[in-house]
mmCIF file as gemmi writes it, N, C-alpha and C atoms, coordinates in Angstrom:
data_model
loop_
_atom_site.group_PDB
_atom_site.id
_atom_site.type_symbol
_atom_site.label_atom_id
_atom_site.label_alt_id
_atom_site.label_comp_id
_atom_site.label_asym_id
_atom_site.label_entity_id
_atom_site.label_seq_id
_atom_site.pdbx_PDB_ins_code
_atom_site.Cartn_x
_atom_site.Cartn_y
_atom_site.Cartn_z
_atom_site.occupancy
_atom_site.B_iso_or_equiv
_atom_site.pdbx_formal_charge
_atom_site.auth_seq_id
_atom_site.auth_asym_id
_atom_site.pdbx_PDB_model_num
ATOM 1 N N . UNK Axp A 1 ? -19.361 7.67 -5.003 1 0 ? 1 A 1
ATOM 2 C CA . UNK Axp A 1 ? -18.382 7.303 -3.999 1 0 ? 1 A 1
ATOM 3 C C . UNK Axp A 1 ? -19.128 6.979 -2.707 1 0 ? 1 A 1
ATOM 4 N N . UNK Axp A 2 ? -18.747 5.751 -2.098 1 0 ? 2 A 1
ATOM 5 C CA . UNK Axp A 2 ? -18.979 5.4 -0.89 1 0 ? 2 A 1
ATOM 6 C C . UNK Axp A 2 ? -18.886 5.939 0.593 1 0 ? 2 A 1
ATOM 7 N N . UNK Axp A 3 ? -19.783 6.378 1.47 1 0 ? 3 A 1
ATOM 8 C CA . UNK Axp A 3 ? -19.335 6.984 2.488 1 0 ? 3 A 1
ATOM 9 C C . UNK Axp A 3 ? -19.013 5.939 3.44 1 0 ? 3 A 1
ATOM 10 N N . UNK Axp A 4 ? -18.245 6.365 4.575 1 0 ? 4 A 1
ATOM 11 C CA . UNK Axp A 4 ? -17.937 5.102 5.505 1 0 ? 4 A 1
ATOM 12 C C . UNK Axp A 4 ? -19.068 5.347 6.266 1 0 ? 4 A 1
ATOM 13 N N . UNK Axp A 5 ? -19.461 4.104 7.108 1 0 ? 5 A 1
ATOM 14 C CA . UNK Axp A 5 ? -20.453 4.089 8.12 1 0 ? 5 A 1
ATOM 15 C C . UNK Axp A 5 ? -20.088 5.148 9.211 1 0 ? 5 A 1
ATOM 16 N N . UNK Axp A 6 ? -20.714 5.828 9.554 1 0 ? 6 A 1
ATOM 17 C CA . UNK Axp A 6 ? -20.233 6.91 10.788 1 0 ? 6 A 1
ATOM 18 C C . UNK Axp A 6 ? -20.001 6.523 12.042 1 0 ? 6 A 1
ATOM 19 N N . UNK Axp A 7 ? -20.434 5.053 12.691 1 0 ? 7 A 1
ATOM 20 C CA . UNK Axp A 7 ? -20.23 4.763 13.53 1 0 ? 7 A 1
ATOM 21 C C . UNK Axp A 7 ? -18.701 4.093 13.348 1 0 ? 7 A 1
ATOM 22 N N . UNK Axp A 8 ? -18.49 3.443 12.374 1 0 ? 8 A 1
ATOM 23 C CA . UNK Axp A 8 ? -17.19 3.041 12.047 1 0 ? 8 A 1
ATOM 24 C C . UNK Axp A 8 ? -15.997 4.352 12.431 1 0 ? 8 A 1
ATOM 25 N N . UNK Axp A 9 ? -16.368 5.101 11.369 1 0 ? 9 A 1
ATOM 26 C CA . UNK Axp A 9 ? -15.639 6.428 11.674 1 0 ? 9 A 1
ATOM 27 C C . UNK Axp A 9 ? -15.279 6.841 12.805 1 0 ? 9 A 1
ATOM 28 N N . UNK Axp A 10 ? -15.978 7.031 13.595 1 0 ? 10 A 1
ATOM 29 C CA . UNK Axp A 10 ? -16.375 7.161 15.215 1 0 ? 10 A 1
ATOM 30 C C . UNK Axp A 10 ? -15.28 6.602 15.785 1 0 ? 10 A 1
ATOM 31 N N . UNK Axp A 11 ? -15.388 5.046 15.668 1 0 ? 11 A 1
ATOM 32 C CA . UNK Axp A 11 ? -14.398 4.359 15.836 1 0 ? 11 A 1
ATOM 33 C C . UNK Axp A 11 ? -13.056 4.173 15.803 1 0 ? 11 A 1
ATOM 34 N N . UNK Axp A 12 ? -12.529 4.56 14.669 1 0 ? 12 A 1
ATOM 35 C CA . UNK Axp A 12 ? -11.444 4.663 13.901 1 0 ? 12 A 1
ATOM 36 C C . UNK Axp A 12 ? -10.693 6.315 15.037 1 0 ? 12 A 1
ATOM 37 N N . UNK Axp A 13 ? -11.856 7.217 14.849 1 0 ? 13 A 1
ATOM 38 C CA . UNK Axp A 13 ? -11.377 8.616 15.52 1 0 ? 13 A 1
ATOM 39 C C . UNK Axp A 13 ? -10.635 8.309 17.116 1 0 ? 13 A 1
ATOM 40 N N . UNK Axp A 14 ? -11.521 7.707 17.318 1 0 ? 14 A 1
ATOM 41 C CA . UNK Axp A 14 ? -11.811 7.172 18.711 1 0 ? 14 A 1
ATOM 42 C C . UNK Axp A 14 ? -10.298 6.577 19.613 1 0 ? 14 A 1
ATOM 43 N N . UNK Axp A 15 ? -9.994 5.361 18.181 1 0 ? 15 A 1
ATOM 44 C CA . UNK Axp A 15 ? -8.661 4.545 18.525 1 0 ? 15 A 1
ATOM 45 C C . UNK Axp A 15 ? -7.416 5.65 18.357 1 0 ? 15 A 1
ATOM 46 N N . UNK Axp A 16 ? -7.442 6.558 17.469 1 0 ? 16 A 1
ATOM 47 C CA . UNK Axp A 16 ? -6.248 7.233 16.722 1 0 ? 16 A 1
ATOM 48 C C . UNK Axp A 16 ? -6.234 8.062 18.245 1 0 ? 16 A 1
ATOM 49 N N . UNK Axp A 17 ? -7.401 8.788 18.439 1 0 ? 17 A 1
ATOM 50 C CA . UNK Axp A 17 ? -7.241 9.568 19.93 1 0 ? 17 A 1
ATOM 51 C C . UNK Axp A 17 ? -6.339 9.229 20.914 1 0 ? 17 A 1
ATOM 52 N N . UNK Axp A 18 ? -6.534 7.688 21.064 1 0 ? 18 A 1
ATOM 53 C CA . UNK Axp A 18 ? -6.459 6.748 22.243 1 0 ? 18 A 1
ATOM 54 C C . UNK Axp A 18 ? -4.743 6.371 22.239 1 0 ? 18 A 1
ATOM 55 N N . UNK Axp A 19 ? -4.604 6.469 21.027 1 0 ? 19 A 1
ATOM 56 C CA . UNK Axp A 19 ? -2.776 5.618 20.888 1 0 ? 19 A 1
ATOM 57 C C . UNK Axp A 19 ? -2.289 7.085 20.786 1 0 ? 19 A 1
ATOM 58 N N . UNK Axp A 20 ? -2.552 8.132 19.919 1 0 ? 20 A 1
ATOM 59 C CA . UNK Axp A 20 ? -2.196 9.636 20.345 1 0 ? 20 A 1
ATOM 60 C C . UNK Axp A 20 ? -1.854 9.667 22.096 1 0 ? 20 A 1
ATOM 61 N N . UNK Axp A 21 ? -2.584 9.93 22.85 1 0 ? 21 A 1
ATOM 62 C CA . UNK Axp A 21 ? -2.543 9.87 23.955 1 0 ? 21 A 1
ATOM 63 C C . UNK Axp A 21 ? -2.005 9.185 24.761 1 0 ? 21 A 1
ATOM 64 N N . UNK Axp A 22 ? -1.494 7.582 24.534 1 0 ? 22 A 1
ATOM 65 C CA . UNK Axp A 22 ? -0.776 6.871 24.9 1 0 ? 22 A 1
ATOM 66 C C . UNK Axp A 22 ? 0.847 7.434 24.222 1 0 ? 22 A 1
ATOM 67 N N . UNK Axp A 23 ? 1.183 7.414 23.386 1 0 ? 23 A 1
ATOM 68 C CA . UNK Axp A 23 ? 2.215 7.946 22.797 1 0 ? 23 A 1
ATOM 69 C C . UNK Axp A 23 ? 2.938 8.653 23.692 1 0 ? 23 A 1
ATOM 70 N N . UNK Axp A 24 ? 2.281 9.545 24.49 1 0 ? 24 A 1
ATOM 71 C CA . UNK Axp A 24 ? 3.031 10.941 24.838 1 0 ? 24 A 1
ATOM 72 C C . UNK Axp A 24 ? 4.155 10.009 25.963 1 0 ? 24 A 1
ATOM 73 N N . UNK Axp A 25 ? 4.066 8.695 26.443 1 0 ? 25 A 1
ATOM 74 C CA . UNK Axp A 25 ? 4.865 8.557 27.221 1 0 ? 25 A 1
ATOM 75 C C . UNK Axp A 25 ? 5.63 7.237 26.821 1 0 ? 25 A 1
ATOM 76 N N . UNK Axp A 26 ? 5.634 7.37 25.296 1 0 ? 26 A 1
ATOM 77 C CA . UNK Axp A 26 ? 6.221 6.218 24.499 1 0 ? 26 A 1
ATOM 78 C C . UNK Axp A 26 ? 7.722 6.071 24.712 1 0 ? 26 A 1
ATOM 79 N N . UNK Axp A 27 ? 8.43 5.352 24.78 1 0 ? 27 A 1
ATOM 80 C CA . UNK Axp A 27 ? 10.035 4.991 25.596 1 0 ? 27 A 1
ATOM 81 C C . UNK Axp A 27 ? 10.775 5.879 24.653 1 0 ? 27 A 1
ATOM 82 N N . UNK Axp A 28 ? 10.38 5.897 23.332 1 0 ? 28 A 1
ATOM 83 C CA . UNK Axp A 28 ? 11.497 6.764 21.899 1 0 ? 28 A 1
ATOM 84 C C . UNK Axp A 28 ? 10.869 7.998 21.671 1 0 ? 28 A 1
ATOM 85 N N . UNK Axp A 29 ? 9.908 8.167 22.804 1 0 ? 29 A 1
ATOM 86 C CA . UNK Axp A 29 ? 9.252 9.777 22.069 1 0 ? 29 A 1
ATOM 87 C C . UNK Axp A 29 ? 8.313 9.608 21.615 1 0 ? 29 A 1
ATOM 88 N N . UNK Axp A 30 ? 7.513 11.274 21.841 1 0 ? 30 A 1
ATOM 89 C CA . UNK Axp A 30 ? 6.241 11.402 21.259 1 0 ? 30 A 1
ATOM 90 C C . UNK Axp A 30 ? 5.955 12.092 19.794 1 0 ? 30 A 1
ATOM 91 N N . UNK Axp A 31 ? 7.667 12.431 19.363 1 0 ? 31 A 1
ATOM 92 C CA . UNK Axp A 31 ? 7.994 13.01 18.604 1 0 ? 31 A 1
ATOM 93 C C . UNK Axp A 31 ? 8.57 11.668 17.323 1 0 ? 31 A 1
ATOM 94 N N . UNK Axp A 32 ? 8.704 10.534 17.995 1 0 ? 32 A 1
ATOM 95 C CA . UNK Axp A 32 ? 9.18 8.92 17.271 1 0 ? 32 A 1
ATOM 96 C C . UNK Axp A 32 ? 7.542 8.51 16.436 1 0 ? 32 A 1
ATOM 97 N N . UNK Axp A 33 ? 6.657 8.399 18.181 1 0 ? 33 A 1
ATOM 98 C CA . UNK Axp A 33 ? 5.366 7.492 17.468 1 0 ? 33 A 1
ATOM 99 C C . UNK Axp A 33 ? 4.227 8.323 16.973 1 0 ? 33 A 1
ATOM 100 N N . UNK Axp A 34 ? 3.954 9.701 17.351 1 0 ? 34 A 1
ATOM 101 C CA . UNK Axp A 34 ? 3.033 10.154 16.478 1 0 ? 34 A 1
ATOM 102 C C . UNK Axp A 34 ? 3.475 10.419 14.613 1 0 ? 34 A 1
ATOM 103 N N . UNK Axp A 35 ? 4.454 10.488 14.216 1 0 ? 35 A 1
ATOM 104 C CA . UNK Axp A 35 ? 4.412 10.298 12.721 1 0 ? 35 A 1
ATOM 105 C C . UNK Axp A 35 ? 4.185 8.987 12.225 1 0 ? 35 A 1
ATOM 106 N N . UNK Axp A 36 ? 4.563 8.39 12.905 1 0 ? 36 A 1
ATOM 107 C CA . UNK Axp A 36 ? 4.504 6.767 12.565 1 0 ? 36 A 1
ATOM 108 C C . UNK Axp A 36 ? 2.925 5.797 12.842 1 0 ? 36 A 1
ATOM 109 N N . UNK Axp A 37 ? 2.327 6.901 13.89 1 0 ? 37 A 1
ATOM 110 C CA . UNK Axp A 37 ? 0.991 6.533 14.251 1 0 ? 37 A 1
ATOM 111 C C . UNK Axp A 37 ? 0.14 7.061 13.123 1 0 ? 37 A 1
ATOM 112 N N . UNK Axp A 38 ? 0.188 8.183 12.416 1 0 ? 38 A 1
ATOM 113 C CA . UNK Axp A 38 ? 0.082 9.069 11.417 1 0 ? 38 A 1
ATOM 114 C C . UNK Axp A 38 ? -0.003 8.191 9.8 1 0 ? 38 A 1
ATOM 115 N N . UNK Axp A 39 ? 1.302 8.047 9.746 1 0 ? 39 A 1
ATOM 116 C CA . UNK Axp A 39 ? 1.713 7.216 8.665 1 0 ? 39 A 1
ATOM 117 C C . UNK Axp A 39 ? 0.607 5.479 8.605 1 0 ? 39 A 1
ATOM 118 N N . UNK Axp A 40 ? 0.867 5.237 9.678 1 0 ? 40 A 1
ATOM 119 C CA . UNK Axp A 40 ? -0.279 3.909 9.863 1 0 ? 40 A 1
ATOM 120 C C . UNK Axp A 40 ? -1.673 4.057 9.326 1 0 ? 40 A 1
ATOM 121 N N . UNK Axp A 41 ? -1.952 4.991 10.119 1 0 ? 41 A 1
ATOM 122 C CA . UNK Axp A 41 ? -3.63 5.17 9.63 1 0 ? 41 A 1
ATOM 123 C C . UNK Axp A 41 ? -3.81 5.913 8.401 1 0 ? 41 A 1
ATOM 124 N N . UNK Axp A 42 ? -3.057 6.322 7.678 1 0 ? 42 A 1
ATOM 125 C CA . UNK Axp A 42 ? -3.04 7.248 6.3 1 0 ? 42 A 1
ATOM 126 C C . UNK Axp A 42 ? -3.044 6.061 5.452 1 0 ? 42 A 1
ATOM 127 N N . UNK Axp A 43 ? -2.609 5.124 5.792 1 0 ? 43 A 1
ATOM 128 C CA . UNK Axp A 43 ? -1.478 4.154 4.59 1 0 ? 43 A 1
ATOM 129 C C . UNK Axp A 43 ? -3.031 3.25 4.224 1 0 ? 43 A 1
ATOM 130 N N . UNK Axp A 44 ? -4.13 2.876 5.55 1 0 ? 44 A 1
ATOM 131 C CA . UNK Axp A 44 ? -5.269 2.644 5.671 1 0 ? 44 A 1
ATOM 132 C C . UNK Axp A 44 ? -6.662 3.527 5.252 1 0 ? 44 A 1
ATOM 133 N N . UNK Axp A 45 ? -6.358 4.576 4.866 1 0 ? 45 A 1
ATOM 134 C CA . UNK Axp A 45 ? -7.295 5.654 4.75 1 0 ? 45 A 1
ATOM 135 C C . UNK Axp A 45 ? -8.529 5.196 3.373 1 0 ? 45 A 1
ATOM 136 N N . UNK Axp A 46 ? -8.05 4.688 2.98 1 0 ? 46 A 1
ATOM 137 C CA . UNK Axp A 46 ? -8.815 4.132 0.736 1 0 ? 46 A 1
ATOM 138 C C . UNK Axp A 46 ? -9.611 3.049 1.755 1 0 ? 46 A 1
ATOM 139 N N . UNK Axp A 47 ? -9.254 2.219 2.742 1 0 ? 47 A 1
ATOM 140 C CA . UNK Axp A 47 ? -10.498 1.404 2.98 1 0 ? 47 A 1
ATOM 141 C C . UNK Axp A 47 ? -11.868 1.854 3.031 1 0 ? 47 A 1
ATOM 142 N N . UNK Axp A 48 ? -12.44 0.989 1.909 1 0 ? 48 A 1
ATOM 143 C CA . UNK Axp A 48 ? -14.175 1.348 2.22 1 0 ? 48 A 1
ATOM 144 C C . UNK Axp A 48 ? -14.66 -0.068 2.487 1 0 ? 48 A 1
ATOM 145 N N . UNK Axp A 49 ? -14.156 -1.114 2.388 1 0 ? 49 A 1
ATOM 146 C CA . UNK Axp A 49 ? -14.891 -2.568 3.061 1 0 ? 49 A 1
ATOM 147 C C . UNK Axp A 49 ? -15.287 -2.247 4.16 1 0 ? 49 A 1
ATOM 148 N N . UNK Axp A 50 ? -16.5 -2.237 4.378 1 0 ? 50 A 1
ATOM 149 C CA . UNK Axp A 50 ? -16.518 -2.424 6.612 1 0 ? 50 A 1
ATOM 150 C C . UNK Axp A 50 ? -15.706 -3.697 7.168 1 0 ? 50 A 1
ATOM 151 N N . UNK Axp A 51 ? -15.581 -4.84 6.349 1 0 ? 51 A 1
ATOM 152 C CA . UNK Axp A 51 ? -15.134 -5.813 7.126 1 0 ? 51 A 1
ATOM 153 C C . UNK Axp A 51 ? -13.537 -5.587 7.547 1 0 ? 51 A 1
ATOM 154 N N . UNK Axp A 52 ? -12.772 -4.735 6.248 1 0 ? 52 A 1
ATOM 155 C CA . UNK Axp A 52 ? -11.378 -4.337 6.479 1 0 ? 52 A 1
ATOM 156 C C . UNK Axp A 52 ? -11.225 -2.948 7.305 1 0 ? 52 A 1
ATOM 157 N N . UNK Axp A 53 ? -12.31 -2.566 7.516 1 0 ? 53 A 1
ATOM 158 C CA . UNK Axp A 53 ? -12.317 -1.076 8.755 1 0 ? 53 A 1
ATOM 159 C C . UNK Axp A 53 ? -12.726 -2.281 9.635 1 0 ? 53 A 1
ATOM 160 N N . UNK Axp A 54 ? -13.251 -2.973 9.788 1 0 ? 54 A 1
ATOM 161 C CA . UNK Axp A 54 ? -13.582 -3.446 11.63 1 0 ? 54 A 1
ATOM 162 C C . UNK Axp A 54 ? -12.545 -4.494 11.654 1 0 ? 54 A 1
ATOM 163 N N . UNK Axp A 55 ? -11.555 -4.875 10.545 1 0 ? 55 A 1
ATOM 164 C CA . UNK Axp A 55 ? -10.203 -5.634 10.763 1 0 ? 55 A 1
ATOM 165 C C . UNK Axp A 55 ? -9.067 -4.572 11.614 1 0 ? 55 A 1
ATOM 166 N N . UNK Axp A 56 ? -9.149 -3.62 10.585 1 0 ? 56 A 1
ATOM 167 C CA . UNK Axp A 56 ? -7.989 -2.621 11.208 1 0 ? 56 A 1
ATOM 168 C C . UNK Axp A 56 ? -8.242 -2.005 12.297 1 0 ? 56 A 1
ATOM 169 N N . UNK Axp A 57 ? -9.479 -1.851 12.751 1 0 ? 57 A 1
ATOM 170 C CA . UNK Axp A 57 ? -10.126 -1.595 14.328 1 0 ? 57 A 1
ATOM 171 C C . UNK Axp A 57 ? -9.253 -2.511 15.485 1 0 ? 57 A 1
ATOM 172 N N . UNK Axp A 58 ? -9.693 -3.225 14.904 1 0 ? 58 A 1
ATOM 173 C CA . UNK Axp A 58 ? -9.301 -4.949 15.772 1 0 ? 58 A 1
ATOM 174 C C . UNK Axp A 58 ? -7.555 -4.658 15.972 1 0 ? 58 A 1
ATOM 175 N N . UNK Axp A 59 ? -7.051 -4.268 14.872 1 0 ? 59 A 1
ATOM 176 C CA . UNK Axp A 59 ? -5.691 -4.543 14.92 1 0 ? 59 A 1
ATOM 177 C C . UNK Axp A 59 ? -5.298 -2.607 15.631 1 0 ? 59 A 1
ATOM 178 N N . UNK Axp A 60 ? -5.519 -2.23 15.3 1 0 ? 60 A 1
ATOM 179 C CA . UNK Axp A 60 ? -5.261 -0.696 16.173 1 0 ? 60 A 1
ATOM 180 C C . UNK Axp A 60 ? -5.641 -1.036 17.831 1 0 ? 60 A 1
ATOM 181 N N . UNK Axp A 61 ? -6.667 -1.85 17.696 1 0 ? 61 A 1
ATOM 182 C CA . UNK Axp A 61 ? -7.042 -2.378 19.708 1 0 ? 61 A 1
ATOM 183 C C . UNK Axp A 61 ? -5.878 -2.986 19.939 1 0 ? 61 A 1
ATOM 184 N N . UNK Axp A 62 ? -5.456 -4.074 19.053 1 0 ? 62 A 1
ATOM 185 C CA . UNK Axp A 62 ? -4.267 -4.704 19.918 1 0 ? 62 A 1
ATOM 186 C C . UNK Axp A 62 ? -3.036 -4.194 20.28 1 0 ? 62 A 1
ATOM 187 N N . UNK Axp A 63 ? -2.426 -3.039 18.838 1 0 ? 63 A 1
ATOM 188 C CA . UNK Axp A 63 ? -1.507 -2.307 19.049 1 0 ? 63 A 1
ATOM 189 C C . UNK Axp A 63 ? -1.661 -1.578 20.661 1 0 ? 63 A 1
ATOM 190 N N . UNK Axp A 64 ? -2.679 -0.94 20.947 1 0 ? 64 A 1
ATOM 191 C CA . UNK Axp A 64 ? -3.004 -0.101 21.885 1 0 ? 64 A 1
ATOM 192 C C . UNK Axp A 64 ? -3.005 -1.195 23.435 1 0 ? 64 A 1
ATOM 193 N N . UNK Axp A 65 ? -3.106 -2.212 22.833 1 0 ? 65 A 1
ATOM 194 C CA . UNK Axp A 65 ? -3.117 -3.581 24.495 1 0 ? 65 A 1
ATOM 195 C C . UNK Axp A 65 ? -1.597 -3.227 24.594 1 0 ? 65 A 1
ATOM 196 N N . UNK Axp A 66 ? -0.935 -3.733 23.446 1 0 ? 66 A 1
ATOM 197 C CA . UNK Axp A 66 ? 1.058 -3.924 23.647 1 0 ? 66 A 1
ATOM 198 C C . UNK Axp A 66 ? 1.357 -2.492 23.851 1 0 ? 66 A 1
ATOM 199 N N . UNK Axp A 67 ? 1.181 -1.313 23.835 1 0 ? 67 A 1
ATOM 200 C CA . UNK Axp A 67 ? 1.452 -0.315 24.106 1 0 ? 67 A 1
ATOM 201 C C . UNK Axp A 67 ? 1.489 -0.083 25.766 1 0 ? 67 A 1
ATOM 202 N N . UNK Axp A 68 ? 0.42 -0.383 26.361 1 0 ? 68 A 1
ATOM 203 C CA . UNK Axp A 68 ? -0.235 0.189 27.579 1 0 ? 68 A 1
ATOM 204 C C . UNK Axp A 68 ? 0.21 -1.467 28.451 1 0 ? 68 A 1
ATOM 205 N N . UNK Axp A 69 ? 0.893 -2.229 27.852 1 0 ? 69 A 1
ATOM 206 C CA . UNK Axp A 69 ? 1.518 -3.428 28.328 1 0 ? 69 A 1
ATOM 207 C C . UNK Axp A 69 ? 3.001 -3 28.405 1 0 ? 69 A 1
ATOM 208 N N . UNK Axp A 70 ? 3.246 -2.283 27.734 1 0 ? 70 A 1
ATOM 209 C CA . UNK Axp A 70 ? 5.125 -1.908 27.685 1 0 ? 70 A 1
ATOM 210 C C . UNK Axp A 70 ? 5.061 -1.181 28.784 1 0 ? 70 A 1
ATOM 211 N N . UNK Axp A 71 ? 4.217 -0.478 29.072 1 0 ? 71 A 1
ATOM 212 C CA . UNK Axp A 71 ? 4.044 0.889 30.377 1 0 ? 71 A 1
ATOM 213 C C . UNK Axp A 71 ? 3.917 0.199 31.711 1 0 ? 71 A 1
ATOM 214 N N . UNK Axp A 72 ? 2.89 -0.777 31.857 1 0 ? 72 A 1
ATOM 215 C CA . UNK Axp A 72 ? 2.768 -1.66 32.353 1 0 ? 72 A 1
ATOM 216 C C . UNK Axp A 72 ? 4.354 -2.286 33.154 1 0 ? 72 A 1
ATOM 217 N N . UNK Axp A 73 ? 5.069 -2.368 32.087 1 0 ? 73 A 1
ATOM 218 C CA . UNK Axp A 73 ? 6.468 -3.474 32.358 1 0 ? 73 A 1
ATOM 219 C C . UNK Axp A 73 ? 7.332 -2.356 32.613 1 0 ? 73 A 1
ATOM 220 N N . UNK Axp A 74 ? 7.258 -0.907 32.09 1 0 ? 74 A 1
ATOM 221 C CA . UNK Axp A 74 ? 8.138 -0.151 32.318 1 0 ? 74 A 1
ATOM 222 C C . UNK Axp A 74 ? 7.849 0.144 33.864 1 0 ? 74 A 1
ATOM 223 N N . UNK Axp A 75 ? 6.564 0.495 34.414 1 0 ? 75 A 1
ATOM 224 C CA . UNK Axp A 75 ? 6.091 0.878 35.192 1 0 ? 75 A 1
ATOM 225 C C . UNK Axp A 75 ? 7.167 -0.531 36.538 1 0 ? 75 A 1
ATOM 226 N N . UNK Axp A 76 ? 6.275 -1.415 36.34 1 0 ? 76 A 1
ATOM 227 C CA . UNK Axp A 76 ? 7.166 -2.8 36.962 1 0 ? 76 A 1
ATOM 228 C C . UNK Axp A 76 ? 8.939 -2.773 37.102 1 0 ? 76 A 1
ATOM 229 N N . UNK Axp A 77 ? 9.451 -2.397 36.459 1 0 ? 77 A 1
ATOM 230 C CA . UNK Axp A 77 ? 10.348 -2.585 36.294 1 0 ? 77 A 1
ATOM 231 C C . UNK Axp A 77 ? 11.116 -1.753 37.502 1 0 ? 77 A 1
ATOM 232 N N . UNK Axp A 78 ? 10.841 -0.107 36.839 1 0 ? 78 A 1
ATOM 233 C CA . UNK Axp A 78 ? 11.153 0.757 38.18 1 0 ? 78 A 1
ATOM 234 C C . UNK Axp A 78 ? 10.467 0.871 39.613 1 0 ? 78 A 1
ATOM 235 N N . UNK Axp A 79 ? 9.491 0.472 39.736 1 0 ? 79 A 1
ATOM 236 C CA . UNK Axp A 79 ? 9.372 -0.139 40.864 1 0 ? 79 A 1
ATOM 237 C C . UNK Axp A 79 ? 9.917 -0.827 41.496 1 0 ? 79 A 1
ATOM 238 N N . UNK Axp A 80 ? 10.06 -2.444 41.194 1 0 ? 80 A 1
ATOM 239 C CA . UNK Axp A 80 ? 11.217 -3.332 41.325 1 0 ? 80 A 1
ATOM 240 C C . UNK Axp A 80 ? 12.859 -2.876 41.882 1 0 ? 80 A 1
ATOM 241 N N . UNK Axp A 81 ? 12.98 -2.377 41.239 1 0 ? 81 A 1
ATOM 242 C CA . UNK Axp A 81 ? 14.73 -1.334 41.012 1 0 ? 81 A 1
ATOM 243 C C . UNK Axp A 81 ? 14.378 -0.718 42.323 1 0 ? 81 A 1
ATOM 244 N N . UNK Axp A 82 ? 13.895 0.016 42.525 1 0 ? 82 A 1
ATOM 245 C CA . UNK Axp A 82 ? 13.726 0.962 43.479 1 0 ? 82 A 1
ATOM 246 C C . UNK Axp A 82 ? 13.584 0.03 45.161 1 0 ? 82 A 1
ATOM 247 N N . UNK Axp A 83 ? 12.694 -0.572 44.359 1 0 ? 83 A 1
ATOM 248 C CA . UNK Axp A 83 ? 12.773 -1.624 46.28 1 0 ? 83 A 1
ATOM 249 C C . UNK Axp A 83 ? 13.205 -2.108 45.962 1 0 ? 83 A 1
ATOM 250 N N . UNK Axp A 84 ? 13.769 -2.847 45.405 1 0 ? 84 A 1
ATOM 251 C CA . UNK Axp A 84 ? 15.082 -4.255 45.06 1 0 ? 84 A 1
ATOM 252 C C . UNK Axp A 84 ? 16.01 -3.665 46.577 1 0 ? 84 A 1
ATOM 253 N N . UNK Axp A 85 ? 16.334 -2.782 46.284 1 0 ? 85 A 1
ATOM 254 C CA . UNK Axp A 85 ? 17.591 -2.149 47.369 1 0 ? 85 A 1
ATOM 255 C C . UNK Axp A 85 ? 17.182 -1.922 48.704 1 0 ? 85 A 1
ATOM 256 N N . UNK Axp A 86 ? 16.033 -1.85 49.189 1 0 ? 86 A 1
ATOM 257 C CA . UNK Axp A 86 ? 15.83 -2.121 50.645 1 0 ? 86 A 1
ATOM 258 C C . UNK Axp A 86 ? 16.141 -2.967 51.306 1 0 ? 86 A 1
C-alpha cells in the first residue's frame, strides 16, 4: 500500500484546519458546515494519485476563497445598513 507524500498530507491537514476555522462564523452554523466539511474530505480520503490530491487541494483553496468572500459581503452588507441611515 501506498503512502501519501507527507508534504501533501501537510497540506490537505492544513486546508481542513483552515475551512474548520472559517466555519465557526458560517451564516447556517458551525454545527451545518463542519459535518458537511467532514463528509467532503472523507468522501476524498482513497485518493492516492498526487495529481488528484493537488486537484482537490486546488478545489478545497477555492471553496475557502467563496467562503471568506461570503464574510466579506456579509461583513459589507452590515456596514452599509448601519450607515445607510445617517
Amino acid at each position: 500500500m501506498a503512502t501519501i507524500n507527507p508534504a501533501l498530507r501537510q497540506q490537505v491537514l492544513n486546508i481542513y484546519k483552515e475551512l474548520l476555522y472559517l466555519g465557526r462564523e458560517y451564516p447556517l452554523g458551525y454545527s451545518y458546515f463542519k459535518p458537511r466539511l467532514h463528509k467532503a474530505f472523507a468522501s476524498q480520503a482513497e485518493l492516492k494519485d498526487v495529481e488528484e490530491i493537488k486537484k482537490g487541494i486546488e478545489r478545497a483553496e477555492f471553496v475557502k476563497k467563496e467562503v471568506e468572500a461570503l464574510y466579506y459581503l456579509k461583513r459589507y452588507r452590515t456596514l452599509r445598513q448601519r450607515y445607510e441611515k445617517i
